[in-house]
C-alpha positions in Angstrom: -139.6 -217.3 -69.7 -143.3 -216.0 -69.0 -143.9 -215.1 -65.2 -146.7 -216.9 -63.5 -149.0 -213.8 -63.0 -149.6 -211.0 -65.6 -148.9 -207.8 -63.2 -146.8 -207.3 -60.2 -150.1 -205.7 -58.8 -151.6 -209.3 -58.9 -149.7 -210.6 -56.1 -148.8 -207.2 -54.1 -152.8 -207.1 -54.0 -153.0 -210.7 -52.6 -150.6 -209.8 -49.5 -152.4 -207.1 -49.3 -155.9 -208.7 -49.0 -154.2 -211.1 -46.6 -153.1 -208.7 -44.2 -155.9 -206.6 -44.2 -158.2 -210.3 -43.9 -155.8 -210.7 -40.7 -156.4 -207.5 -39.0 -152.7 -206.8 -39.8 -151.3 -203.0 -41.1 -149.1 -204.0 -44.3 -146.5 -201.4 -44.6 -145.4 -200.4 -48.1 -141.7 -201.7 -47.3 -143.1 -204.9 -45.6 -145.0 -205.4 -49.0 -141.9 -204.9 -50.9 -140.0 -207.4 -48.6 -142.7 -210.3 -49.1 -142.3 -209.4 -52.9 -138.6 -210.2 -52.6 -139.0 -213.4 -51.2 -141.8 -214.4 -53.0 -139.7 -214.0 -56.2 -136.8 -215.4 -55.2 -138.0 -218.5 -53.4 -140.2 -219.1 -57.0 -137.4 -219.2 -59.1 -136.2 -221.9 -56.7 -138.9 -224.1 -56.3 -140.0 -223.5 -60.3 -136.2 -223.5 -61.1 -135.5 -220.3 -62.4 -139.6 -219.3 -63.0 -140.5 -215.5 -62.1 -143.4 -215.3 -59.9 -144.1 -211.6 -61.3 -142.9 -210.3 -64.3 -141.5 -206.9 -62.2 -137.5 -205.9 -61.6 -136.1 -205.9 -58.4 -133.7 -203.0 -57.4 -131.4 -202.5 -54.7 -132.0 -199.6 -53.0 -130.5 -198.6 -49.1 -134.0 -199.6 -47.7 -133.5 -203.2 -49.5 -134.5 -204.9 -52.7 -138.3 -203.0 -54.5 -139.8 -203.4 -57.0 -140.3 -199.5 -58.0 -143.5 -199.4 -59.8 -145.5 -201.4 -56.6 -143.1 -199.2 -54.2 -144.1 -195.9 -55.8 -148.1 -197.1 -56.2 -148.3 -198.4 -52.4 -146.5 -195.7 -50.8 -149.4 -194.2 -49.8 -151.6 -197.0 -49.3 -153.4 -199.5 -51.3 -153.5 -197.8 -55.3 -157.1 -197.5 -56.6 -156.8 -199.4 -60.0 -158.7 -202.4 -61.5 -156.7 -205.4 -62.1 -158.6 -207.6 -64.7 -158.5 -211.3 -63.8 -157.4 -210.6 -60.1 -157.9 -214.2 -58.9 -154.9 -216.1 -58.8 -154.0 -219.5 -60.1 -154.8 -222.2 -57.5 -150.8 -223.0 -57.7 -149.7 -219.3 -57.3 -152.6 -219.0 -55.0 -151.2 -221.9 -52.5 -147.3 -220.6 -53.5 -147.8 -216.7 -51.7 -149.9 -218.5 -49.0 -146.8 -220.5 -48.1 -144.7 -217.2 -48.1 -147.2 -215.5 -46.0 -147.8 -218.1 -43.4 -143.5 -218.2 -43.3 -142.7 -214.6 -43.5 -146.0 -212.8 -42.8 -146.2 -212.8 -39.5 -142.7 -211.1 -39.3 -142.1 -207.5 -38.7 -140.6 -205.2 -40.9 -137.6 -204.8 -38.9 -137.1 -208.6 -39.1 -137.4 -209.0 -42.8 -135.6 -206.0 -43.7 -132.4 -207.8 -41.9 -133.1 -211.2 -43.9 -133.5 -209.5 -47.5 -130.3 -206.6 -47.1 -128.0 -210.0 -45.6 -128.7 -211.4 -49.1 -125.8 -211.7 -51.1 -127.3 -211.2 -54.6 -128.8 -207.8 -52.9 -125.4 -206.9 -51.3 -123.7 -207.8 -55.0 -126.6 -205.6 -56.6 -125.7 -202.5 -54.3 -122.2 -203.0 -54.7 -123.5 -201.8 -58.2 -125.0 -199.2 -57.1 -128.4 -197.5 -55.7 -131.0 -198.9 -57.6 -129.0 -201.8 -59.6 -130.9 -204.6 -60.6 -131.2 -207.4 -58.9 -131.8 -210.3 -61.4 -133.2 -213.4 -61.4 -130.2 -215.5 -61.8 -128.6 -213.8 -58.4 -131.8 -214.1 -56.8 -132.2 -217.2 -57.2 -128.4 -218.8 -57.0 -128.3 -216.3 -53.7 -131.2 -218.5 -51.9 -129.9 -221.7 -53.1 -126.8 -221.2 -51.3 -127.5 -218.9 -48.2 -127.5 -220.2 -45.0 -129.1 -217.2 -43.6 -132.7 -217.5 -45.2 -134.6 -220.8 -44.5 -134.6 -223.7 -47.4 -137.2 -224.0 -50.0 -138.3 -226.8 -48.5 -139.1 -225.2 -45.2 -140.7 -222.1 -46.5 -143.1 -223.8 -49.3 -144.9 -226.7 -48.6 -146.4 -229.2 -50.7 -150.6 -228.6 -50.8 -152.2 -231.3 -49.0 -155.9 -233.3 -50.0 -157.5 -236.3 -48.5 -158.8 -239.6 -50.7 -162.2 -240.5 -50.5 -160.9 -242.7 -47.6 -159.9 -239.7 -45.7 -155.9 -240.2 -46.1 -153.9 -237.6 -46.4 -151.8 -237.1 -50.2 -149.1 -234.5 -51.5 -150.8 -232.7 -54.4 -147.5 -231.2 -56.6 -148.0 -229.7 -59.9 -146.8 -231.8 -62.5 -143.6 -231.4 -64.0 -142.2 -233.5 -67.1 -138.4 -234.8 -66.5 -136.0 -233.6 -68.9 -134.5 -235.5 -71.7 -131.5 -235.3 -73.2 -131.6 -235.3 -77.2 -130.0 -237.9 -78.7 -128.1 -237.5 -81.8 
Protein backbone atom coordinates (compact mmCIF):
# COMPACT_ATOMS: atom_id res chain seq x y z
CA UNK A 1 0.00 0.00 0.00
CA UNK A 2 1.41 3.53 -1.24
CA UNK A 3 2.23 5.92 1.79
CA UNK A 4 0.53 9.20 1.82
CA UNK A 5 3.72 11.36 1.15
CA UNK A 6 6.59 10.53 -1.23
CA UNK A 7 9.67 11.05 1.37
CA UNK A 8 10.01 10.78 5.04
CA UNK A 9 11.68 14.23 4.64
CA UNK A 10 8.16 15.60 3.64
CA UNK A 11 6.76 15.35 6.97
CA UNK A 12 10.06 15.53 9.31
CA UNK A 13 10.37 19.03 7.36
CA UNK A 14 6.71 19.97 8.32
CA UNK A 15 7.45 19.46 12.18
CA UNK A 16 10.20 21.10 11.62
CA UNK A 17 8.75 24.27 10.02
CA UNK A 18 6.20 23.99 12.85
CA UNK A 19 8.46 24.29 15.57
CA UNK A 20 10.65 26.61 14.26
CA UNK A 21 7.10 28.90 13.24
CA UNK A 22 6.53 28.40 17.17
CA UNK A 23 9.66 29.70 18.51
CA UNK A 24 10.23 26.07 19.65
CA UNK A 25 13.96 24.06 19.45
CA UNK A 26 12.93 20.66 17.74
CA UNK A 27 15.51 18.17 18.92
CA UNK A 28 16.52 15.43 16.47
CA UNK A 29 15.03 12.69 18.92
CA UNK A 30 11.83 14.83 19.53
CA UNK A 31 11.51 14.77 15.69
CA UNK A 32 11.91 11.12 15.65
CA UNK A 33 9.34 10.64 18.42
CA UNK A 34 6.53 12.89 16.53
CA UNK A 35 7.48 10.61 13.49
CA UNK A 36 6.52 7.57 15.55
CA UNK A 37 3.28 8.66 16.39
CA UNK A 38 2.49 10.20 13.44
CA UNK A 39 2.89 6.82 11.69
CA UNK A 40 1.38 4.85 14.01
CA UNK A 41 -1.75 6.82 14.84
CA UNK A 42 -2.15 6.92 10.52
CA UNK A 43 -2.27 3.47 10.07
CA UNK A 44 -5.19 3.66 12.67
CA UNK A 45 -7.24 6.29 11.55
CA UNK A 46 -6.45 5.27 7.60
CA UNK A 47 -6.62 1.54 8.78
CA UNK A 48 -3.40 0.15 8.21
CA UNK A 49 -2.24 3.42 5.59
CA UNK A 50 1.59 4.50 6.14
CA UNK A 51 1.86 8.09 6.61
CA UNK A 52 5.61 7.97 5.18
CA UNK A 53 6.93 5.41 3.31
CA UNK A 54 10.22 5.10 6.01
CA UNK A 55 11.02 1.95 8.50
CA UNK A 56 10.84 2.37 12.05
CA UNK A 57 13.66 0.74 14.20
CA UNK A 58 13.98 0.07 17.71
CA UNK A 59 16.84 1.42 19.06
CA UNK A 60 17.64 2.07 23.21
CA UNK A 61 16.75 5.78 22.56
CA UNK A 62 13.22 4.56 21.13
CA UNK A 63 11.64 3.84 17.77
CA UNK A 64 13.72 6.12 14.46
CA UNK A 65 13.51 6.15 11.49
CA UNK A 66 17.45 5.97 10.56
CA UNK A 67 17.78 7.85 7.44
CA UNK A 68 15.72 11.29 9.05
CA UNK A 69 17.81 10.31 12.44
CA UNK A 70 21.13 10.32 10.74
CA UNK A 71 20.12 13.63 8.30
CA UNK A 72 18.76 15.71 11.48
CA UNK A 73 21.29 14.93 13.86
CA UNK A 74 22.97 17.92 13.33
CA UNK A 75 20.21 20.04 12.50
CA UNK A 76 17.85 20.71 9.75
CA UNK A 77 19.73 18.79 6.35
CA UNK A 78 20.15 21.12 3.39
CA UNK A 79 18.39 19.22 0.57
CA UNK A 80 15.51 20.26 -1.85
CA UNK A 81 12.38 18.25 -1.51
CA UNK A 82 10.39 18.68 -4.77
CA UNK A 83 6.67 19.07 -4.16
CA UNK A 84 7.20 19.97 -0.39
CA UNK A 85 3.56 21.19 0.26
CA UNK A 86 1.59 18.60 1.72
CA UNK A 87 -1.85 17.29 0.94
CA UNK A 88 -4.61 19.34 2.64
CA UNK A 89 -5.58 15.79 4.44
CA UNK A 90 -1.95 15.00 5.47
CA UNK A 91 -1.52 18.66 6.05
CA UNK A 92 -4.61 18.77 8.77
CA UNK A 93 -3.44 14.87 9.94
CA UNK A 94 0.45 16.09 11.45
CA UNK A 95 -1.28 19.33 12.60
CA UNK A 96 -3.51 17.12 14.82
CA UNK A 97 -0.28 15.22 16.03
CA UNK A 98 1.49 18.42 16.68
CA UNK A 99 -1.19 20.36 18.51
CA UNK A 100 -1.50 16.66 20.70
CA UNK A 101 2.10 15.78 21.19
CA UNK A 102 4.04 18.91 20.17
CA UNK A 103 3.89 20.78 22.93
CA UNK A 104 5.50 17.79 24.94
CA UNK A 105 8.96 17.50 25.94
CA UNK A 106 11.28 15.06 24.90
CA UNK A 107 11.51 13.39 28.12
CA UNK A 108 7.72 13.03 28.00
CA UNK A 109 7.37 11.41 24.65
CA UNK A 110 10.35 9.32 24.90
CA UNK A 111 8.39 7.50 28.00
CA UNK A 112 5.04 7.18 25.81
CA UNK A 113 6.85 5.69 22.53
CA UNK A 114 9.56 3.02 24.63
CA UNK A 115 6.09 1.94 26.95
CA UNK A 116 4.83 0.81 23.46
CA UNK A 117 4.44 -2.73 23.27
CA UNK A 118 5.04 -3.19 19.40
CA UNK A 119 8.48 -1.17 20.36
CA UNK A 120 9.20 -3.32 23.49
CA UNK A 121 8.34 -6.59 21.08
CA UNK A 122 10.67 -4.95 18.34
CA UNK A 123 13.72 -4.66 20.97
CA UNK A 124 13.07 -7.84 22.29
CA UNK A 125 14.39 -8.56 18.71
CA UNK A 126 17.07 -6.71 19.05
CA UNK A 127 18.81 -3.17 18.61
CA UNK A 128 17.60 -1.81 15.57
CA UNK A 129 14.68 -4.55 14.72
CA UNK A 130 11.97 -3.27 12.76
CA UNK A 131 9.19 -2.09 13.98
CA UNK A 132 6.33 -2.73 11.38
CA UNK A 133 3.34 -1.46 10.57
CA UNK A 134 1.10 -4.19 11.53
CA UNK A 135 2.66 -3.91 15.34
CA UNK A 136 2.47 -0.40 15.17
CA UNK A 137 -0.62 -0.15 14.49
CA UNK A 138 -2.42 -3.26 16.45
CA UNK A 139 -0.02 -1.76 19.49
CA UNK A 140 -2.06 1.72 19.45
CA UNK A 141 -5.31 0.08 19.00
CA UNK A 142 -5.00 -1.73 22.07
CA UNK A 143 -2.79 0.43 24.53
CA UNK A 144 -4.13 2.04 27.17
CA UNK A 145 -1.09 4.07 27.76
CA UNK A 146 -1.25 6.35 24.55
CA UNK A 147 -4.50 8.44 24.04
CA UNK A 148 -7.26 7.09 21.41
CA UNK A 149 -7.38 8.05 17.86
CA UNK A 150 -10.14 9.82 18.49
CA UNK A 151 -8.60 12.06 21.02
CA UNK A 152 -5.42 12.68 19.22
CA UNK A 153 -6.96 13.42 15.47
CA UNK A 154 -9.74 15.39 15.04
CA UNK A 155 -12.11 15.75 12.37
CA UNK A 156 -11.35 19.26 10.25
CA UNK A 157 -14.04 21.62 10.84
CA UNK A 158 -15.82 24.37 8.01
CA UNK A 159 -18.73 26.61 8.36
CA UNK A 160 -21.95 26.68 5.71
CA UNK A 161 -22.66 29.81 4.11
CA UNK A 162 -25.06 30.17 7.11
CA UNK A 163 -22.16 30.20 9.44
CA UNK A 164 -22.78 26.53 11.04
CA UNK A 165 -20.25 24.59 11.94
CA UNK A 166 -19.77 20.83 9.76
CA UNK A 167 -17.25 17.80 10.11
CA UNK A 168 -15.28 17.76 6.76
CA UNK A 169 -13.87 13.74 6.64
CA UNK A 170 -12.27 12.50 3.62
CA UNK A 171 -14.39 10.20 1.84
CA UNK A 172 -14.12 6.68 2.25
CA UNK A 173 -16.17 3.93 0.14
CA UNK A 174 -17.69 1.03 2.53
CA UNK A 175 -16.44 -2.35 1.70
CA UNK A 176 -18.42 -4.92 -0.08
CA UNK A 177 -18.25 -8.32 0.16
CA UNK A 178 -18.19 -10.23 -3.35
CA UNK A 179 -20.79 -12.33 -3.98
CA UNK A 180 -20.41 -15.56 -5.61
Amino acid sequence: MPAAVDTSFEVAFWFSDRALNENEYLQPIKLQYLMFLAQSYYAVAYDGKRLVPGVFVADVVGPIEPSIYQSFVRGRPNIEILGTELDPDVSSFVDSIWRRFGHHSAEYLAKLCRRNPAYKEALKRGRRAEITLDEMRSSFIASKETPAVEAVVRPKVMRTHKGNAVEVKVWVPRKVKPTS
